[in-house]
C-alpha positions as CSV (number, residue, x, y, z in Angstrom):
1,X,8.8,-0.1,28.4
2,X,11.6,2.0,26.9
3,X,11.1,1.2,23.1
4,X,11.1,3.5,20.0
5,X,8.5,2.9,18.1
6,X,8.8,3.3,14.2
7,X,6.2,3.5,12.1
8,X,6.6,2.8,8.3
9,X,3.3,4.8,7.0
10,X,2.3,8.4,5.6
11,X,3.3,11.0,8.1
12,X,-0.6,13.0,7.6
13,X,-2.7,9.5,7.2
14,X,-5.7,9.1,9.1
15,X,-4.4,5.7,10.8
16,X,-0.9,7.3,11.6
17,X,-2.6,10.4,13.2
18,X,-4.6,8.1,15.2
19,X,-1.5,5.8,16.3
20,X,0.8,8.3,17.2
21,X,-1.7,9.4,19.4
22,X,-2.3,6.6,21.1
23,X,1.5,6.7,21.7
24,X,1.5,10.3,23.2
25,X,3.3,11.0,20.1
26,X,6.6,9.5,20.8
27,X,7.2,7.3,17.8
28,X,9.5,7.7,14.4
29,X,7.3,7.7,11.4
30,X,9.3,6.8,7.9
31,X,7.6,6.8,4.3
32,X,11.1,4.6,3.0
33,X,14.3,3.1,3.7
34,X,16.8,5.8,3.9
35,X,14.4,7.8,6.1
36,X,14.7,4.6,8.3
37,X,18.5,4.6,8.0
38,X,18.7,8.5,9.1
39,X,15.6,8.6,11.8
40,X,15.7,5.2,13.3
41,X,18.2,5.4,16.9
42,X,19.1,1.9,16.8
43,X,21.1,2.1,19.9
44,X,17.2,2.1,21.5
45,X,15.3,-0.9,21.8
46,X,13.0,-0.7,18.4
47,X,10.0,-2.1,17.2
48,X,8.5,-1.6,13.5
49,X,4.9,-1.2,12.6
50,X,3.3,-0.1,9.2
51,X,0.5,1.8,8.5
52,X,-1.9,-1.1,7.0
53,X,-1.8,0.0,3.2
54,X,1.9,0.8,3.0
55,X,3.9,-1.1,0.6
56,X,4.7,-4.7,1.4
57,X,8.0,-5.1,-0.3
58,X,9.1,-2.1,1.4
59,X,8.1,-3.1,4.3
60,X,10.5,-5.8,4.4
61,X,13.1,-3.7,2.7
62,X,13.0,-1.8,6.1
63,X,12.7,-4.7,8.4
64,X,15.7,-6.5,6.7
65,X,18.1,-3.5,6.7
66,X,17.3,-2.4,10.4
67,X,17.6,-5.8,11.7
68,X,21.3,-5.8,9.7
69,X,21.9,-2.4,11.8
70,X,21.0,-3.1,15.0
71,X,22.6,-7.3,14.8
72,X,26.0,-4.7,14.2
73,X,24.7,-3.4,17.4
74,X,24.6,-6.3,19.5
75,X,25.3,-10.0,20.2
76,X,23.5,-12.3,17.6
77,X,21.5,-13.5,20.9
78,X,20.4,-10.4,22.0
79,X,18.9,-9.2,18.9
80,X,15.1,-10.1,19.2
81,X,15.5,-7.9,22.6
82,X,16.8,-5.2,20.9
83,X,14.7,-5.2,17.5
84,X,11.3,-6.5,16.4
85,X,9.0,-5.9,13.4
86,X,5.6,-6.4,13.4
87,X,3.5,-7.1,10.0
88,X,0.3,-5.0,10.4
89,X,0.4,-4.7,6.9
90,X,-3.7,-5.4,5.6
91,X,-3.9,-8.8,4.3
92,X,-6.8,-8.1,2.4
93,X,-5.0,-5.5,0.4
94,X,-2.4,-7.5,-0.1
95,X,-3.7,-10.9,-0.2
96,X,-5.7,-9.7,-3.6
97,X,-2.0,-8.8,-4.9
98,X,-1.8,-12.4,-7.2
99,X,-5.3,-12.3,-8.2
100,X,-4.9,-8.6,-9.4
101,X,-2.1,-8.9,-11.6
102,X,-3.8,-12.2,-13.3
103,X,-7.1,-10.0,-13.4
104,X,-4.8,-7.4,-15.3
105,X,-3.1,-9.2,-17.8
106,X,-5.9,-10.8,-19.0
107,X,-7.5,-7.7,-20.1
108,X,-6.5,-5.7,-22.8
109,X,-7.6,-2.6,-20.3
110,X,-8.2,-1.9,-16.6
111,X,-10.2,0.7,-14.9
112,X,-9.0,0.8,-11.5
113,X,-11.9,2.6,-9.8
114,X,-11.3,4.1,-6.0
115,X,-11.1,7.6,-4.0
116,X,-8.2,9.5,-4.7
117,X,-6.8,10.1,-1.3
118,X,-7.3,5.9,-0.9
119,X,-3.8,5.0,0.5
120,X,-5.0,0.7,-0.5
121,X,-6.5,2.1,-3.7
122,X,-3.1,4.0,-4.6
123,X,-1.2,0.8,-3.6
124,X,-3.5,-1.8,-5.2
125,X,-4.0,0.6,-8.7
126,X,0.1,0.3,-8.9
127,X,0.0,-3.9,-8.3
128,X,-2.4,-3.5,-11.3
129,X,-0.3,-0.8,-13.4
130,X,2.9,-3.2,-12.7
131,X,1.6,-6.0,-15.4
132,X,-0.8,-4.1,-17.3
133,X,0.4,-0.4,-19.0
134,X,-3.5,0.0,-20.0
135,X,-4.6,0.6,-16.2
136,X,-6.7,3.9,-15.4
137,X,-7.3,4.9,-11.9
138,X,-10.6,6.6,-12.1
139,X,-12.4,7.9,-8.9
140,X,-15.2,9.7,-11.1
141,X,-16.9,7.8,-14.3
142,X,-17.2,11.0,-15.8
143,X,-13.3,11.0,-16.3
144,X,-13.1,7.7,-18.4
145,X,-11.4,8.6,-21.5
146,X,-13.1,6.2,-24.2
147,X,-10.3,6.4,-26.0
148,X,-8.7,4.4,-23.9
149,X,-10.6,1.5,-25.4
150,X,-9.3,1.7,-28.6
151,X,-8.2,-1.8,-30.4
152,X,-9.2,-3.1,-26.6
153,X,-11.3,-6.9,-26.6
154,X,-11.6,-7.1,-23.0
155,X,-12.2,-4.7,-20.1
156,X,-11.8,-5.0,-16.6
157,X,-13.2,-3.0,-13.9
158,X,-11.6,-3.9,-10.0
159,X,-11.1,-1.6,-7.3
160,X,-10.1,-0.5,-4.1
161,X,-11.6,-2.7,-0.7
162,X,-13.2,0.0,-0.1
163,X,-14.6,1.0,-3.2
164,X,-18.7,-0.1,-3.5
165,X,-19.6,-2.6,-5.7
166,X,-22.6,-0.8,-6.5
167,X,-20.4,2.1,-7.8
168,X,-18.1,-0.4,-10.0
169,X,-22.1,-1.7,-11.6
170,X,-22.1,1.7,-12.6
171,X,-19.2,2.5,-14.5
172,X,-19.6,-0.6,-16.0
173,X,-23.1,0.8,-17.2
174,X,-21.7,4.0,-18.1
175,X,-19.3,1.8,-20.4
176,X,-21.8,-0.6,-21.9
177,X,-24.0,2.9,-22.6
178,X,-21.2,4.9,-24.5
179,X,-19.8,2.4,-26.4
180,X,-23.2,0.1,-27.6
């Protein structure tokens, strides 16, 4: 129907790829705000996605300034026909946000075990990193440094959605065996 679709996501991400397919490959994809500021043709009619595991306060960063832009643009009435933003951020990513930083501070170190190339793991590790200085991301048990243990009284062990329990069991085991 005529609108530019914006995408706030990771130009080479799996879930991009896939949507600007779907779109014949006509949409704006932005990683920030003043990408959105220099790419976005507000003069069009716009709407705003985000790739699921992009940054929520961002997000909104983005929706707030464009909808400022394009209300510049056109009568206070007219706006919702000219601009909308949709929320496809993952709740479950971001739902876990209050939990994690109480999981965080209340141990004296986090491992933060996911994939490397996880976009929720990368966003979640930093929610946990925010509180907590003491926060490894480790996608590999092999590359826990023990020494980040030191002086420590409590560990935690959390990951990414998609990270297996069964996996976080045995970096927990790998723990319990190097340090008993």
């Amino acid at each position: 129907e005529g609108w530019q679709i914006v995408i706030f996501g990771k130009d080479a991400h799996a879930e991009v790829i896939g949507l600007r397919g779907v779109c014949n490959g006509d949409v704006v994809v932005i990683a920030n705000v003043d990408e959105a500021l220099s790419k976005v043709d507000l003069s069009k009619k716009t709407i705003l996605f985000s790739q699921t595991t992009m940054d929520k306060s961002t997000f909104y960063d983005i929706k707030k300034i464009l909808e400022q832009k394009a209300a510049e643009l056109v009568d206070e009435g007219e706006l919702k026909e000219q601009f909308l933003a949709k929320d496809t951020l993952c709740h479950f990513v971001y739902g876990r946000e209050d939990n994690l930083k109480a999981f965080s501070t209340e141990n004296d170190v986090v491992l933060f075990v996911a994939g490397r190339n996880s976009s929720n793991g990368k966003s979640l590790y930093h929610i946990c990193k925010s509180v907590n200085e003491r926060v490894f991301f480790v996608e590999d048990y092999k590359e826990i440094d023990f020494s980040w243990f030191d002086n420590a009284e409590k560990v935690g062990i959390t990951g990414a959605t998609s990270t297996p329990q069964w996996y976080m069991e045995l970096v927990k085991m790998k723990i319990e065996e190097k340090i008993n």
